[in-house]
C-alpha positions, 0 to 999 in steps of 0.5 A, a space after each residue: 529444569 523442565 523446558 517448554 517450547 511456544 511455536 511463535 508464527 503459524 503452520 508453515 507450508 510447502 511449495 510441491 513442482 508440479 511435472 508439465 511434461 509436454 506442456 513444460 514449453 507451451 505453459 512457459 509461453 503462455 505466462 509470457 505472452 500475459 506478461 507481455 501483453 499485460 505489463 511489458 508492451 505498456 511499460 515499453 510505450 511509457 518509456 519511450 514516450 518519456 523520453 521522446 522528442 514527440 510521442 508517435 514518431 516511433 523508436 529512433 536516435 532522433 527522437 530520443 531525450 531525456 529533457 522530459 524526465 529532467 523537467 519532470 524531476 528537476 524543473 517543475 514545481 507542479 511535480 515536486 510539490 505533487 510528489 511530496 505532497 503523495 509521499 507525505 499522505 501516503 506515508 501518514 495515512 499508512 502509518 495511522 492505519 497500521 497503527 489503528 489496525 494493530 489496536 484493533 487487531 490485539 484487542 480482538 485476538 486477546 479478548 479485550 473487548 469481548 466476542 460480540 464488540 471483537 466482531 463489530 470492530 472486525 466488520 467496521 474494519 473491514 466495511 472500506 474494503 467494499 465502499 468506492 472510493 468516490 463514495 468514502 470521498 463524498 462522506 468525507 467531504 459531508 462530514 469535514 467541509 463545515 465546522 467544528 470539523 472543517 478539515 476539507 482543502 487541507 492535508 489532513 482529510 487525504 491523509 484520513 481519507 487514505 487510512 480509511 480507504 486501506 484500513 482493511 489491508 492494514 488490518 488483514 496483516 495485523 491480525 495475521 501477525 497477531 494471531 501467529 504469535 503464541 499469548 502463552 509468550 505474554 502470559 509469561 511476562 504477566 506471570 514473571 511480574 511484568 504488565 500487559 504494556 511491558 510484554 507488548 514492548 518487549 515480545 509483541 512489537 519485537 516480533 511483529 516488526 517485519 510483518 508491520 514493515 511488509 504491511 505499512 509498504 503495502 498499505 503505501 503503494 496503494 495510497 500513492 496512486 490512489 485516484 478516486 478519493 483524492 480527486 475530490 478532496 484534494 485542493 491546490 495545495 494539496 494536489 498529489 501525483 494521481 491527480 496531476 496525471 489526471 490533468 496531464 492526460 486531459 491537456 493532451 500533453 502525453 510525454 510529461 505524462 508518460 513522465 510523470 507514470 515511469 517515475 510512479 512505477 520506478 517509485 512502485 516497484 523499489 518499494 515492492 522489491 524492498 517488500 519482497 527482501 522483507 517478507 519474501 516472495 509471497 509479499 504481495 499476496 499478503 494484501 489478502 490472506 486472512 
């Protein structure tokens, strides 16, 4: 019996060490010094403001409590509320992307709808990417502050407004993992008697799950500190985490803010870590491949 064989993900590539030579030690340098400069410093005056008695007095046992992060977490119900209300929405708005962008990304790479609507749908897709938040945020605002339509004040429209902002991250991951998947693997589920919705069940989703998990935590963190959008749709019940530190900073209150920030990043960086155990370490870089 002849055996055929389907490639299911795309060329692999290889990683080549470059030989630095003298330059080995000073490019070494230089990489930490952005680093420093760029994460390391700032996430040192979050910490230590975080867990300061006054911000300012500088480094010291004195100054050292960790009574603002337990106010943070446990006491206040402002924080609570916020950081259920963002993980709510981000975690919705993620998965109506994925979900949306996975349908369009099928129809388009299978042929479903034909070249030139396979095409509009790609650029609508896409269209987000380069409209400002405050701007998506306005359009909402227009289109669901009055009836039948009336969804503004509620939780409904962040979450809508979240999905579209990062509707082109979801996207941009989806036709990725579709277009690595051979349809011959389809064809033969098709050709054994199965239908369209039995070899999507049965091959498609089976091996798009990573790929689908690394693009939901992609879509996720963005949506989770997401400002520019959320600061004019969000009402009091509604208020998420970006907001509230919105506020934090112009009350002046920097330790409950810094406290509020060093929890989003520990939020953050599990969920990149989890990412990277996922996809591996080119995880990030996956928001803009092609």
């Amino acid at each position: 019996m002849r055996k055929g064989y389907v490639a299911l993900t795309g060329k692999g590539g290889e990683r080549r060490p470059v030989a630095l030579g003298a330059w080995r030690w000073p490019m070494l340098g230089f990489c930490l010094f952005v680093c420093t400069l760029s994460f390391f410093m700032p996430m040192m005056v979050i910490l230590q403001a975080a867990t300061a008695k006054a911000w300012g007095r500088g480094f010291s046992l004195d100054n050292f409590t960790l009574d603002n992060l337990r106010f943070t977490l446990f006491e206040n119900h402002l924080t609570r509320d916020a950081t259920i209300n963002t993980f709510t929405y981000a975690g919705g708005a993620s998965l109506i992307a994925i979900v949306l962008s996975l349908c369009i990304a099928y129809a388009v790479n299978r042929n479903l709808v034909g070249r030139r609507l396979g095409n509009t749908l790609s650029f609508l897709t896409m269209a987000p990417f380069v409209i400002p938040g405050i701007v998506l945020a306005i359009g909402f605002y227009a289109a669901y502050a009055n009836p039948p339509l009336l969804l503004y004040g509620t939780a409904w429209i962040l979450i809508l407004a979240f999905a579209t902002r990062f509707l082109p991250i979801a996207f941009t991951n989806a036709n990725a993992a579709i277009r690595s998947i051979n349809p011959e693997l389809e064809d033969a589920v098709r050709i054994l008697g199965g239908s369209r919705f039995t070899a999507i069940a049965r091959v498609v989703m089976p091996l798009l799950k990573r790929s689908l998990a690394g693009a939901f935590i992609l879509v996720f963190i963005p949506a989770t500190r997401e400002l520019s959008t959320a600061i004019f749709l969000y009402s009091i019940d509604t208020q998420v985490l970006s907001v509230l530190l919105f506020d934090k900073s112009d009350e002046g209150n920097f330790e409950a803010l810094a406290s509020i920030g060093l929890i989003l990043v520990f939020i953050t960086v599990a969920l990149i870590l989890i990412g990277f155990r996922l996809m591996g370490r080119d995880f990030m870089l996956r928001r803009t491949a092609a």
